[in-house]
Each structure stands twice: as C-alpha cells, then as structure tokens.
N, C-alpha and C positions, 0 to 999 in steps of 0.2 A: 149515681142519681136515679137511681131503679126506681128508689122507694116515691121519689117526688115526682115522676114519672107518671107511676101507673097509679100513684093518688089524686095527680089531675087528670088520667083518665079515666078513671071509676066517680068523677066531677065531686070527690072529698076538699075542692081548694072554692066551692060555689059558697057565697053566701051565707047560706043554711047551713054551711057547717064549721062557721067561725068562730062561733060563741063555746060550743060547749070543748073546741079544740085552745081555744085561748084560757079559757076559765082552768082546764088541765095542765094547762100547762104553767100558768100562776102557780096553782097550787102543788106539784112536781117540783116545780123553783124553789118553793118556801122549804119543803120538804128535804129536797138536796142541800141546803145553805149549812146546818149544823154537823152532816155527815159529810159536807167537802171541808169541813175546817179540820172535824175532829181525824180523817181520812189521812189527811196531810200531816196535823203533829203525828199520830203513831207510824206515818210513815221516817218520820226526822226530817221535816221542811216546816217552812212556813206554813199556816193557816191560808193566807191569802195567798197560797198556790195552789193548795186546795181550790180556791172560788177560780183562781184563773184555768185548772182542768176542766174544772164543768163548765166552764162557759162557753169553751175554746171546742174542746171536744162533742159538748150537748149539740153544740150549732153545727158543725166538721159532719158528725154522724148522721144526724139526723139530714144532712144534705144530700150526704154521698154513698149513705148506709144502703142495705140492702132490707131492713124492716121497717114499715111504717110508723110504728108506736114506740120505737128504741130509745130508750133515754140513755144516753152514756155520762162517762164520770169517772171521778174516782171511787174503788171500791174496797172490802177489805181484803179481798183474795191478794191483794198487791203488796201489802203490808208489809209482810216480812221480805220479801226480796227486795223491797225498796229499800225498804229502815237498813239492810244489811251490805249495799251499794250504797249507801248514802255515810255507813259507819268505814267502809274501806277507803272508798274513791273519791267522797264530797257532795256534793248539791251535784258540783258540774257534770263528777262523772257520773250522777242520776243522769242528769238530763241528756247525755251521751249515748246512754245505756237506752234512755226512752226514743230516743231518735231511732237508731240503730235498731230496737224494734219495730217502730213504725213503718220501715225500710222491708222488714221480714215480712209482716203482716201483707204489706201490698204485695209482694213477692207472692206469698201465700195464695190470695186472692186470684192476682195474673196465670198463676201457672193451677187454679182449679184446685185445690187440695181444702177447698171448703167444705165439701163431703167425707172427708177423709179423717178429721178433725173427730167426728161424732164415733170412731171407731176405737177410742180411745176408752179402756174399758169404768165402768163403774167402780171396782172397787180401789183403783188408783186415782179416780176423782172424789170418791168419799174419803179414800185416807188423806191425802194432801190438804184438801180443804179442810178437815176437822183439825189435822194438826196443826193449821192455818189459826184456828180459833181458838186453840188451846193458847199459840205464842200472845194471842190478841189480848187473849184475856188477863194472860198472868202477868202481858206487858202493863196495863192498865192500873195494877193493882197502885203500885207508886203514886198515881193522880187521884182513883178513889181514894185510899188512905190518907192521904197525906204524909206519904213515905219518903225517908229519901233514897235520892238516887243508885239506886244495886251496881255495886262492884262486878265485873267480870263479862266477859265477852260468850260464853258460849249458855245456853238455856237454863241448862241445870243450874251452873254457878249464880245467873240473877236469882234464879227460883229460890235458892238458899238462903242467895243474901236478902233478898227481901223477905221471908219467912223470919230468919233472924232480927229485924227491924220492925215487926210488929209492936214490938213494947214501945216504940216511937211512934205508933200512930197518931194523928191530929185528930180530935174530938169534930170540931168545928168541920174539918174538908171529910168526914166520913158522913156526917151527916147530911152535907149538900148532896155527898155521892147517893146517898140511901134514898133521898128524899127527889132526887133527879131518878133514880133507879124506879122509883114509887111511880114517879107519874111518865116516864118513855111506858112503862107497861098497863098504867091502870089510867091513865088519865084520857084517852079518848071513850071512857065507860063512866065519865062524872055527865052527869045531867047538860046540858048546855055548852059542853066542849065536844062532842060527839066529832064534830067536823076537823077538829086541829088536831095534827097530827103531834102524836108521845112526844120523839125527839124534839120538836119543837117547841112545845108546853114546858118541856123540863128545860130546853134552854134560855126564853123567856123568865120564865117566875123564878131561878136560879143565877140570874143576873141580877134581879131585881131585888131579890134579898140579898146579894153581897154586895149590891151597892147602896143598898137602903141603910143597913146594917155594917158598922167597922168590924172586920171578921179578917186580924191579923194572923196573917199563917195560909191562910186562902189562896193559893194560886189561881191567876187566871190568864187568859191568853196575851194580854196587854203585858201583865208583870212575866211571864215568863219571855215570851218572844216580841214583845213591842207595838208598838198602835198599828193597825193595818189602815196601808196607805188607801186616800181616796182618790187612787189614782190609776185609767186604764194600764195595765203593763205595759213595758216597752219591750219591742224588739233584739233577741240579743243573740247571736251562735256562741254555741259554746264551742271553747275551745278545745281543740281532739287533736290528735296524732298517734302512727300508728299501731306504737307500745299500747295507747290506752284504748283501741279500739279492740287489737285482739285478745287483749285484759278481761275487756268488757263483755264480749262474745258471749258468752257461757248465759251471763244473767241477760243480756239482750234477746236471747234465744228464749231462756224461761217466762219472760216479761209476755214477749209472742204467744209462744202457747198457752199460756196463761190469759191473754185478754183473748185470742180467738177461744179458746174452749168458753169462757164466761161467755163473750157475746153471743155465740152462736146457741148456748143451751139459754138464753135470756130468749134469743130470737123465737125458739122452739118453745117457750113458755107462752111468745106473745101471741105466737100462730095459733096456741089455741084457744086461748081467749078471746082472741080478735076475728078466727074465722082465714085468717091471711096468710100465704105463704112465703115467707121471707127466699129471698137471693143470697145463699151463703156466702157464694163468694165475692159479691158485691157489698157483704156486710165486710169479710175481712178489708177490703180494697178500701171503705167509710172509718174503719175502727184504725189501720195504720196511718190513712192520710192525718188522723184526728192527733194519733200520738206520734207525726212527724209535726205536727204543725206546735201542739200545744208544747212542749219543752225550747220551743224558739222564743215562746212569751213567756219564759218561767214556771210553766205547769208541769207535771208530772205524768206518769203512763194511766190510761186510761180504758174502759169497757165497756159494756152493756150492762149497767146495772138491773138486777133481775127486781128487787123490791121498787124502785123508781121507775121500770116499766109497768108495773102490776099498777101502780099508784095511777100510772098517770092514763092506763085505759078502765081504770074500776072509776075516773072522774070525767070522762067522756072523752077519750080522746080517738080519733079516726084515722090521724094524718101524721105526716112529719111539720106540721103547722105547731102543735102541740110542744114537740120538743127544742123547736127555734123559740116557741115564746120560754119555753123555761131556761134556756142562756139569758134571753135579754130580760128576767126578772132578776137572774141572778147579776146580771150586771148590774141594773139599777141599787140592787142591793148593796153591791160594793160601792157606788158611786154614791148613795144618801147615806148607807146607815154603819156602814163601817166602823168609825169611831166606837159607837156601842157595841160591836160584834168584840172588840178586844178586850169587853167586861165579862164576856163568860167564862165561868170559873173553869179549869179541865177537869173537873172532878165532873161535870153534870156532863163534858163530853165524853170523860171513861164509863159514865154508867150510862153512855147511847152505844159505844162500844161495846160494853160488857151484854147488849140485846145482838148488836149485830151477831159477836162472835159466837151467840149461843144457835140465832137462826141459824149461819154459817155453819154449824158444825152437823147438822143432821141427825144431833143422837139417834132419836128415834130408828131413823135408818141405818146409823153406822152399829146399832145393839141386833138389832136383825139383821143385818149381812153375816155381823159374828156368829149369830147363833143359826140362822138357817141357810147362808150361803154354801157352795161345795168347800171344802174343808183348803184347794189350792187357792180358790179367789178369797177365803178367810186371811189366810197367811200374808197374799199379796198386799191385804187390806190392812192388819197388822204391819206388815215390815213401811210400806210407805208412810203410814201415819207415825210409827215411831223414828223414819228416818226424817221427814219433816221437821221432827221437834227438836232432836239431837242432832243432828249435823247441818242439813243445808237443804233448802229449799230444789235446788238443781239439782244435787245429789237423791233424792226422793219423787221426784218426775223420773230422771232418768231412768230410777233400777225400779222404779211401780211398773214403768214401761218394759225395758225390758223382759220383766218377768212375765208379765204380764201376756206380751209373747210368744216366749217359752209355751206358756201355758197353753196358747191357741193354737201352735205347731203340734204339742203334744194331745190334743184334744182331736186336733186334725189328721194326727198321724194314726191315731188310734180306730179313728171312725172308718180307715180307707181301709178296703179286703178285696183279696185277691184271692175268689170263691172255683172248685171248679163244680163245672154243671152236670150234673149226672140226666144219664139216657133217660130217665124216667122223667125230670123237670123239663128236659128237653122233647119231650114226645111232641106234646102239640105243635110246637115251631118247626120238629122235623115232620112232622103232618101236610102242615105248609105248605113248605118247601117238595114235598113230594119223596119226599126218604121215609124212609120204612122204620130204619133203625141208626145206629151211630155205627162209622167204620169200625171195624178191630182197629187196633193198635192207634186209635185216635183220644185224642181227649182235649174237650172245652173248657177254658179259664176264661171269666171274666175281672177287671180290676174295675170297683166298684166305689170309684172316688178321684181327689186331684191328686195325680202320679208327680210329688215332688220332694226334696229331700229329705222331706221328713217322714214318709212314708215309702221310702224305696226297698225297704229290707224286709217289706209282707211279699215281696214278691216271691225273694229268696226262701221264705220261709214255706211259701207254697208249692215251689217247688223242688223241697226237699222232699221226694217221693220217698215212702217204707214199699214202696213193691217197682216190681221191672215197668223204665220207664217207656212211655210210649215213643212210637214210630215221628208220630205228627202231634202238635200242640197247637189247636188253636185259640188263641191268645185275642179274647173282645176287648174293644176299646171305645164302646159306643156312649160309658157309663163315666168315663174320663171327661173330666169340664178344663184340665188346667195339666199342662206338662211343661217341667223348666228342667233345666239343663242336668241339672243330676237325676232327674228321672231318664231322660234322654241316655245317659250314658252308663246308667243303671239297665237300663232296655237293650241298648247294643252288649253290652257286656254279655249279659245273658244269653241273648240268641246265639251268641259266639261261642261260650261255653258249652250250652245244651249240643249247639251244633258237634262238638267235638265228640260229644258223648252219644251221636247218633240221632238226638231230637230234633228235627227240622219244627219251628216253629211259624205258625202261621197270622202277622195280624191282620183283623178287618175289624170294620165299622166304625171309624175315629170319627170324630167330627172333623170338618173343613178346618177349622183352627187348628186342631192337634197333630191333622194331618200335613198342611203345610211344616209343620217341625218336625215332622218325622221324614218329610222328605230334606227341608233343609239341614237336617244332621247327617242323611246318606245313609239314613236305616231303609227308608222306602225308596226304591232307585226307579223312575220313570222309565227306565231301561228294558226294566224287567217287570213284568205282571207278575211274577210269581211273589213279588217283596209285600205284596200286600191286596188287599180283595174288601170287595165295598162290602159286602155282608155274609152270616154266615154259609150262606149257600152256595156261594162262588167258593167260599174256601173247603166246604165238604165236596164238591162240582170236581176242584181241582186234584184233590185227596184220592178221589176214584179215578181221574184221567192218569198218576201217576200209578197208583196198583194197579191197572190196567194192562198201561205200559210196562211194567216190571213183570207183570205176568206173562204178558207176550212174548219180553226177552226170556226167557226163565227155560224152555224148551229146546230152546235155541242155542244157550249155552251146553244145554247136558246134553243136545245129540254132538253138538261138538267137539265135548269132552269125550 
C-alpha cells in the first residue's frame, strides 16, 4: 500500500484532485473493456474473464502496488503461455498456473529481487516479446478472415494450414476486419472523435453494423462463446494436487517473470511521465497479490499494462484513485451492458489485436538491434525470438537468459587484467613512499577487476614469465571490488606454486570486503603479518627488512664454512 500511502501524503486523495483522477479513470475503463475481452479469447477463456481480470487486478494493484498511476490487466505479452496452458491442462489448470504465480511474485517482492528484475538484458526482452506478436498476430488471422479453424499444434503447422485456407476466406468477416482495422488506427484523427479511443470506435460501429445488418457467417463473441453473464463472479478454488502443481511449475515461473518484467518496465515508463518514483518491490508484492486473488474469481494472470497506464496519466490521472475508478467502471460495465458486449464481432477484436501485436513487437527496435547491436547481443536476439515462435515460450526465456549470461561473464572475464607495473609508472608513488627505486629481484602486479571464475586464468596467464622469475611478487588488490570462491582458490593455488618455485608473493591493499575472504579462506593468517600488508609500502618496507636480514646472515655463513 506504498502507493496509497505516499499519495495521501503528497495530499493527491484532497478534493482538488478527484475530478480529473475520476474523469481518468472512466475513460482508462472504457479503454480497457474491448482489450480485456479480446485478451482473454486469444488467451482460450472466456471474454468475461477478461472483464473479471481487470477488475480484480486494476482494484488489487492499484491498492497494494508500488506505482501511483499503474493500471493493471490483462495483457498481450500473456497470450501464448496462456492459450498454451490453457491447450494442455484446461481453464482449471490456467488458473492454477495463475495462482502459483501470484505466490512467486510476492515471493519475489518479500525477499527484494525487485531490482534485480531490470538486469535482465534487452535483447532477450525484445526477442520474446516480438516473437510474442508475431504468434499474436498470425493467431488472429482465423477471426479477421473468417477462416477456419487451423489443424495442428505447434506454430508452423497452423501457419500452413491456415495459409492453405485462404481460398476459404469470408468476404463479409474480412471486411468487418478491414474496416475495424481502419478505424483502431485512423479513427481518433476523424474530426469530432478526437477524444474516443480506436479500439473502441472499432468496437462500437462494428457491433452496430452486424447487428443492424444480417451478415451470415459473422462470428461474434455471443455466437462463438455465449452471452456474457450479468452477473458479479463467484468465488471458486480450483482444484490442484500435487502431480498438477509440479506440472505446472515451469509456466507458473514464466507467468512470474513475465508479469514482473512488464510491470516493473510499465512502472519505469510511469515514473517518467509522472515525475514519481515507484517501489519495485512493493509493485511485485501488488501485481502477485492481484494474480492470487483474480483466478479465485475466474480471471486469468495479470500486469502492468504499459498503453493503459500511459492512457490513464495523458488524462489526468495523479493517484491510485484513478485506477480503482477504472475497476468500478469496468464493473458497471459488466453489470448494465453486457448483453451487447456479446454482439461484437472477433474479427473487429483481431484487428485491435493485429495493433497490439504490431505495438508489441518493437520493429523499429528489433531492426536496429540487428543491424547495430554487438554481433553476440544480435545472435541472443535472434535465437530468443526464433525460439519463442517455434518451440515454447519457457524454453526461449530460459536459453535468452542463459546466454545471455554467458555473454556478461565473458564480457567480464575479458575486461579483468592482471597488469604488472613497471619502475617507471611506479616512480611517483615510490617518491611518496620515500623509495628511491623498486628492489632487485621484486616486481609489482596489480589485478584490475572482479577476481572470479570467470576471470581466474589472466592471472596464470600473467604469470607466465619469458625471463628469470623474481625473488618477491607483490601482488595489489586494491583494484578488486568482488572475490568468490574460485578466485579464492585460484589465489591459494598460485602462491603455493610460485612458492615452490622460489617466488614468495606478496598481497596488500584489498578492501575490507575482499579482505575478510582472504582471511576467511586461510590465505591471509592473523597469525602472521607477513600473509599480507595494507599498502604498497609495508610490503616494499618488508621486502628490505628480509634482504637485510639475508645479508646479515650471508657472512656469517661463509666464515663458517
């Protein structure tokens, strides 16, 4: 309840700022009503599970969220993993799958990993999502055309069969489609509709000529999936057990990253429009309570819509006031006007689809990543977008990530050097310090990054000396932000080696962090001063107290010999 919070104490809940957070929030409801229907059929549900997401969720989020101006809902980025849980396990096991995320998300939220979310790189959120819109769109084709229903379960084979079905097209349902198409894009640019939003205009006057007009062959939400009831949901658990939870797992998990990544980059959309700093992980804590609550009333998984928040602060909106009135518009809506919502045809909701999935996909950015991204984030961007469309939505998060990575260890591994410093870089510092010159037989490395296993073999590689190696090494670590365990024992190894081979090595300057791990591994022993030296001057200081001492003995030996 962040956001409700610190909106009545910034005093956004006084009076003066009712009207124009109600007025946003009307028109946000009106605006959500034909993309919660059409959301829901491309999902495989009801329509009126649609209206019961957004209503459930809009009010849920907007309570408990962590952004002021967040409108949640169903969205399209859900689509295919739903429609594809919805084709294996049923409605129930949707709404299974949606719980079970809602479970993950607060999970998320509670243990902080709401920062951690945005580290997830660009070119495995541009490929999933575009490949997102490509299944969106070619799923569509069937309702605009008036096609029948495509044989075959995996992308390609529908693509086929409905490519093959084109000489079946309906004259009559392309035309609703063309003419809904016409005005989602052209029609807030006619004189006097300026203010009504496309989806909406297309889904109005597309009712009204297939009900004005007998236009046999016409699907619409009535004739396909039945009247929508005007009747609040009721209460229901689905029933689970626990074959079908750990069934489930896999798409409950994608559902999760999937609504935290949208909402939190909606959030990041809203902050800057609005001036506000949203609570990540009070937003995750808002977005899973929303999608535990809403599949107990029959809705489906839900987010941050990013066009529904833009909407609803481009019309004044300030407050989480705003997004509770667009539930209770959309309720009203279900409870007066229902009955006529199950006259719109799906051909004028495939072509609000066919805008989504085109927003959705980013061309413009996914043509410029190809052509001037680095050639490994190109590839990432390619293999996730094509695994998306051909195999499976979990399957193409997974290996975008993965690789993804890969990519950032080897980015990292590559940037870390392990330099040494020659007498002459080192003059001024030995100036300092009050030394003259660098000892004989000594010599200074620095490692110049985070010492971990991806980077532990520049060490080996530096010190593969071409000439006789030195007496003393000392080895800086002031330049080190980060040591895990395989650098730790890439460290010990070495010094044990070199030691064999005569090199006594010396470290200093770690930071406090890196230092407690070098004692807790039992490379640096409290024991002994000699295991390590706070800077470089204790360890040249000591360099001299030992050839000193060797000199001393040295005379000593040969009158005794």
């Amino acid at each position: 309840m962040i956001a409700l919070i610190e909106g009545y104490r910034a005093g956004l809940f006084k009076r003066a700022h009712w009207l124009p957070n109600i007025v946003a929030g009307i028109i946000v409801g009106i605006v959500a009503l034909p993309l919660a229907m059409a959301f829901a059929i491309a999902s495989g549900v009801k329509p009126e599970q649609g209206l019961y997401t957004a209503i459930i969720a809009g009010l849920l989020v907007s309570i408990f969220g962590g952004t002021r101006i967040q409108i949640a809902g169903p969205t399209g980025a859900f689509i295919v993993i739903l429609a594809g849980v919805v084709a294996k396990f049923g409605v129930e096991g949707l709404l299974v799958a949606t719980l079970m995320a809602g479970v993950i998300l607060v999970l998320m939220g509670l243990a902080r990993l709401g920062s951690v979310i945005r580290y997830i790189s660009d070119p495995v959120i541009v490929g999933f999502t575009a490949g997102i819109a490509v299944i969106i769109w070619v799923g569509q084709w069937q309702y605009f055309f008036g096609l029948p229903g495509p044989a075959g379960d995996a992308f390609y084979q529908k693509t086929f069969a409905l490519l093959q079905s084109f000489a079946q097209l309906h004259w009559p349902t392309t035309l609703i489609g063309l003419g809904s198409l016409a005005l989602v894009l052209l029609g807030p640019r006619i004189p006097g509709l300026t203010k009504v939003p496309g989806p909406l205009l297309a889904m109005i006057i597309a009712t009204v000529l297939t009900t004005a007009f007998a236009m046999p062959g016409v699907a619409t939400i009535e004739s396909a999936y039945g009247a929508i009831p005007r009747t609040l949901p009721s209460f229901h658990w689905p029933d689970m057990s626990f074959d079908q939870i750990t069934m489930l797992l896999p798409a409950a998990f994608t559902i999760a990253m999937l609504g935290a990544i949208e909402s939190l980059l909606s959030a990041v959309v809203a902050d800057g429009m609005a001036g506000t700093r949203h609570n990540s992980n009070q937003e995750l804590i808002g977005q899973g309570v929303a999608n535990i609550v809403s599949p107990l009333f029959g809705g489906i998984a839900a987010t941050g819509a990013l066009a529904r928040t833009a909407t609803n602060f481009r019309n004044g909106a300030t407050s989480p006031l705003a997004g509770i009135v667009h539930s209770i518009t959309l309720l009203l809506v279900l409870l007066v006007i229902a009955p006529y919502a199950g006259k719109v045809p799906l051909a004028a909701l495939a072509a609000i689809l066919f805008v989504v999935a085109w927003n959705m996909s980013e061309a413009g950015r996914f043509v410029r990543m190809v052509r001037r991204a680095p050639r490994a984030d190109m590839v990432i961007l390619l293999i996730t977008f094509t695994l998306t469309i051909f195999t499976d939505l979990v399957v193409a998060v997974n290996i975008g990530v993965i690789l993804a990575m890969f990519q950032f260890v080897r980015r990292m591994s590559s940037s870390v050097e392990v330099l040494e410093e020659d007498p002459h870089s080192l003059r001024a510092e030995l100036a300092r310090l009050g030394v003259e010159h660098l000892p004989p037989a000594v010599m200074v490395y620095s490692i110049n990054g985070p010492f971990f296993f991806g980077s532990v073999e520049s060490l080996d590689r530096a010190l593969s000396w071409s000439r006789d190696a030195p007496e003393f090494l000392v080895l800086r670590l002031d330049r080190v932000p980060l040591l895990d365990a395989t650098g730790l024992k890439r460290l010990d190894t070495t010094i044990r080696a070199q030691a064999k081979k005569g090199v006594r090595i010396l470290l200093c300057g770690a930071s406090l962090r890196v230092l407690r791990k070098l004692v807790r591994a039992g490379i640096v022993s409290r024991a002994d001063p000699a295991s390590y030296f706070a800077d470089l001057g204790e360890a040249l200081a000591y360099v001299e107290r030992e050839r000193a001492e060797k000199a001393a003995l040295q005379p000593q030996s040969t009158s005794e010999a």
